[in-house]
C-alpha positions as CSV (number, residue, x, y, z in Angstrom):
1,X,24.5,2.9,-9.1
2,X,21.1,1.3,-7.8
3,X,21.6,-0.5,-4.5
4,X,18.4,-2.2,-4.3
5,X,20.1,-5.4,-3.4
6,X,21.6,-4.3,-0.3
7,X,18.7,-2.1,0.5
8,X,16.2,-5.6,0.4
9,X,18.7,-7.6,1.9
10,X,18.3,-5.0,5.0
11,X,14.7,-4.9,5.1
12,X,13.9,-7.4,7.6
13,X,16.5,-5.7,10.1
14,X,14.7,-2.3,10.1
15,X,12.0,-3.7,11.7
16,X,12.3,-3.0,15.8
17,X,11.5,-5.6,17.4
18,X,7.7,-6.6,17.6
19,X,8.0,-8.0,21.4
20,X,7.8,-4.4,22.6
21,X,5.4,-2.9,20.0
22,X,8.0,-0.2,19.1
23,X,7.8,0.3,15.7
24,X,8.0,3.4,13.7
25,X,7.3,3.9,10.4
26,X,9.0,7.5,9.7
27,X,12.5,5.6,11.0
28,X,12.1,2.9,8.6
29,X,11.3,5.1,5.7
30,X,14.2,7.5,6.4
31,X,16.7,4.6,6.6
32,X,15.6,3.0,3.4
33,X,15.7,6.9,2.1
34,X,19.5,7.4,3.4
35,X,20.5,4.6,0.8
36,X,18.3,5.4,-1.9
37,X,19.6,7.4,-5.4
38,X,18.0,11.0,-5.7
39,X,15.9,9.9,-8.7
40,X,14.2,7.4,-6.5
41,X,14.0,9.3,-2.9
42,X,11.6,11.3,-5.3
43,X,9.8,8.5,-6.1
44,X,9.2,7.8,-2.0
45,X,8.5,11.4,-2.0
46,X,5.4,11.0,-4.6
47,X,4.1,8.0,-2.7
48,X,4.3,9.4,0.8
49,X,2.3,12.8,-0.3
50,X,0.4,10.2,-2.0
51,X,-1.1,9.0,1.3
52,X,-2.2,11.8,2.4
53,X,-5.7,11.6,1.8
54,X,-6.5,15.6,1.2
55,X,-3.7,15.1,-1.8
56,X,-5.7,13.0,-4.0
57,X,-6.7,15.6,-6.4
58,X,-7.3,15.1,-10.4
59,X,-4.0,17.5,-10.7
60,X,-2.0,14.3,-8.3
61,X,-3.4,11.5,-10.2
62,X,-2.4,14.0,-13.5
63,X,1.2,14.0,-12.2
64,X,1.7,10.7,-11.5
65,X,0.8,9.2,-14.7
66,X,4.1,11.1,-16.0
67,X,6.9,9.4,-13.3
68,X,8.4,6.6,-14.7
69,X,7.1,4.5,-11.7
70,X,5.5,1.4,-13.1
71,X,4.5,0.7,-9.2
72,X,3.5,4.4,-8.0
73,X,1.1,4.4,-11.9
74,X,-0.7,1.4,-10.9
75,X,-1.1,1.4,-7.2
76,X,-2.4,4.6,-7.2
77,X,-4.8,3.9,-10.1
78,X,-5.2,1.3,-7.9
79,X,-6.1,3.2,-4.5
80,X,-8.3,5.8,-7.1
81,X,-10.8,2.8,-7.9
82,X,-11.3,1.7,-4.4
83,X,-11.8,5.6,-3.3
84,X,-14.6,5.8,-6.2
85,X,-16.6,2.4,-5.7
86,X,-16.8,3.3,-1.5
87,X,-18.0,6.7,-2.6
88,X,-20.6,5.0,-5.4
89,X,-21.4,2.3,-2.9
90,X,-22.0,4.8,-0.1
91,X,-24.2,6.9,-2.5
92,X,-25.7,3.9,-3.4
93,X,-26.7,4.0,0.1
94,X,-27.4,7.6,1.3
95,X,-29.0,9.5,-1.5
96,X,-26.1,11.6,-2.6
97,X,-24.7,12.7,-6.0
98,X,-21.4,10.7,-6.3
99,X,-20.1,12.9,-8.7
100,X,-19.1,15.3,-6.1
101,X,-17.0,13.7,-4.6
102,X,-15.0,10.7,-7.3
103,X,-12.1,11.9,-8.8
104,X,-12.5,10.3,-12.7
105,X,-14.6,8.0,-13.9
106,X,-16.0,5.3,-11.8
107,X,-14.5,2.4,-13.1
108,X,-16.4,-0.7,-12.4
109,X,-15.2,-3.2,-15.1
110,X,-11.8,-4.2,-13.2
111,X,-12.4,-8.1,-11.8
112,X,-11.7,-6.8,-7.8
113,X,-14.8,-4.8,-8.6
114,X,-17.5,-7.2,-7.1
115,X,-15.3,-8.5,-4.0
116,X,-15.0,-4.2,-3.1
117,X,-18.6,-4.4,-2.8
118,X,-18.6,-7.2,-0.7
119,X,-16.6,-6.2,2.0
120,X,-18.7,-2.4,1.9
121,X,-21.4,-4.4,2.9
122,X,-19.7,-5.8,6.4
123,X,-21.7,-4.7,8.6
124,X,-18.6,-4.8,11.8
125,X,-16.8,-1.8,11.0
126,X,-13.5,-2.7,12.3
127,X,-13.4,-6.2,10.3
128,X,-14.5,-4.2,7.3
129,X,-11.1,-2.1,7.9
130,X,-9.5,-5.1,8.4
131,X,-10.9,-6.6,5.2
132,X,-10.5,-3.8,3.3
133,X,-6.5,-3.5,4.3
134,X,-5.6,-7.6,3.6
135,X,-7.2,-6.5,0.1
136,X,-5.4,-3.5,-0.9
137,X,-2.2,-5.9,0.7
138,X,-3.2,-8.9,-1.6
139,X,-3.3,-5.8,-4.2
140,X,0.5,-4.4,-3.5
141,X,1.9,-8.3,-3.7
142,X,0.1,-8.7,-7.0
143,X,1.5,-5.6,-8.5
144,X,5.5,-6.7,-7.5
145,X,4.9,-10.3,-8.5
146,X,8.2,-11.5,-9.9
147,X,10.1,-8.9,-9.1
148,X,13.0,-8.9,-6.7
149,X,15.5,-6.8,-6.4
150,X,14.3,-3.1,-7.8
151,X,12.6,-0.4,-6.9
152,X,8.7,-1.7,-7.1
153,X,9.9,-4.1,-4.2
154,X,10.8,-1.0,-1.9
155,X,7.8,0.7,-2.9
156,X,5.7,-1.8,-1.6
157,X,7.6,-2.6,1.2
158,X,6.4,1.0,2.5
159,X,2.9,0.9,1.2
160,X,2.4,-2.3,3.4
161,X,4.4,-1.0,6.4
162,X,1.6,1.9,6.3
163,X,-0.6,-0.8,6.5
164,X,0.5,-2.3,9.1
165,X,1.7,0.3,11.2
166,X,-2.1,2.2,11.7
167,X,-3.1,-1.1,12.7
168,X,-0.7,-1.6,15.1
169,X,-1.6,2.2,16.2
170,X,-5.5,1.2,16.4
171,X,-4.8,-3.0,17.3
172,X,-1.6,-3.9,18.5
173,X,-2.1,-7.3,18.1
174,X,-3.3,-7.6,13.9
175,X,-0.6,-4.8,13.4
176,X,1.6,-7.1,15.0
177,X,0.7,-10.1,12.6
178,X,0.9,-7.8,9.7
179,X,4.5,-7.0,10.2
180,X,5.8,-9.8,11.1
181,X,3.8,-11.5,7.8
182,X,5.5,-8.2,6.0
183,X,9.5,-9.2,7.3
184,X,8.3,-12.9,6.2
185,X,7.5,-11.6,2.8
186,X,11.0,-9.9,2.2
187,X,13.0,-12.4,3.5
188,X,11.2,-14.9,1.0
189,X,12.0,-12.2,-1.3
190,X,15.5,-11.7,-0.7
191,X,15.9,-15.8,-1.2
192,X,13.7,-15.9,-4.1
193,X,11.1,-17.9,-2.8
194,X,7.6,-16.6,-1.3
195,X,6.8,-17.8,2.1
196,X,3.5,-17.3,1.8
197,X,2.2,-18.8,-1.1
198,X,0.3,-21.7,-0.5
């Protein structure tokens, strides 16, 4: 039996306290793990090898068109499109042959295409960062939009803890606004109402 409900309920309580900036993601993820069914602790499995950067090969992206993961398909088709338009935009820029280094085609037809492009161009490398992150978050939100109790919802949850835990490694203070905007978020959730629209 799924226990999504209780798991979501939870959420907000596995964050450590902000105050003292001791937050860490590996505990988080192995105490949502401990309650998950085998079926899905593989689905956490594919996204967390999915972050590692040197594991986004054409044979991953292959892979994961096959899970039954409407979240995981999408995100990381997602996270592929970004990868490609920095690498055409930075091509764009130095003189190199992009094709050496996308993985697919380089689709530019999705609508986020032009705002990408757009925040490339910030010239301040850490707000660019910044900018870049609140997008892909924006991005994760979008893809669990009326959903509630199931597995998507856990799925983000950790895609936006990642988030917010490297900038609480590189700027304690926005990684501190990002979790506590993430608890926020899955409190709304867990009363079916989102605190943050607006």
């Amino acid at each position: 039996m799924d226990n999504y409900h209780y798991i979501i309920a939870g959420l907000p309580d596995l964050i450590p306290d902000l105050g003292n900036q001791q937050i860490s993601y590996s505990d988080v993820s192995e105490r949502i793990i401990s309650n998950l069914s085998p079926k899905d602790r593989q689905l956490v499995k594919w996204f967390e090898y999915g972050s590692k950067p040197e594991n986004l090969t054409p044979h991953f992206y292959y892979n994961i068109k096959k899970l039954k993961s409407r979240f995981l398909n999408e995100y990381f088709s997602f996270d592929r499109n970004i990868r490609n338009a920095q690498v055409r935009f930075l091509a764009s820029k130095e003189s190199f042959d992009e094709k050496k280094y996308t993985v697919g085609e380089v689709d530019t037809s999705y609508e986020e295409y032009p705002q990408l492009l757009h925040i490339f161009e910030t010239a301040n490398i850490f707000e660019r960062e910044l900018q870049l992150d609140k997008f892909k978050w924006n991005k994760i939100s979008d893809l669990t939009m009326h959903h509630y109790f199931d597995m998507d919802v856990i799925l983000a949850f950790l895609a936006k803890a990642k988030i917010a835990k490297r900038w609480l490694d590189m700027d304690k203070e926005s990684g501190a606004k990002l979790f506590e905007e993430l608890v926020n978020e899955v409190r709304g959730t867990f009363k079916g109402i989102n605190f943050n629209s607006k």
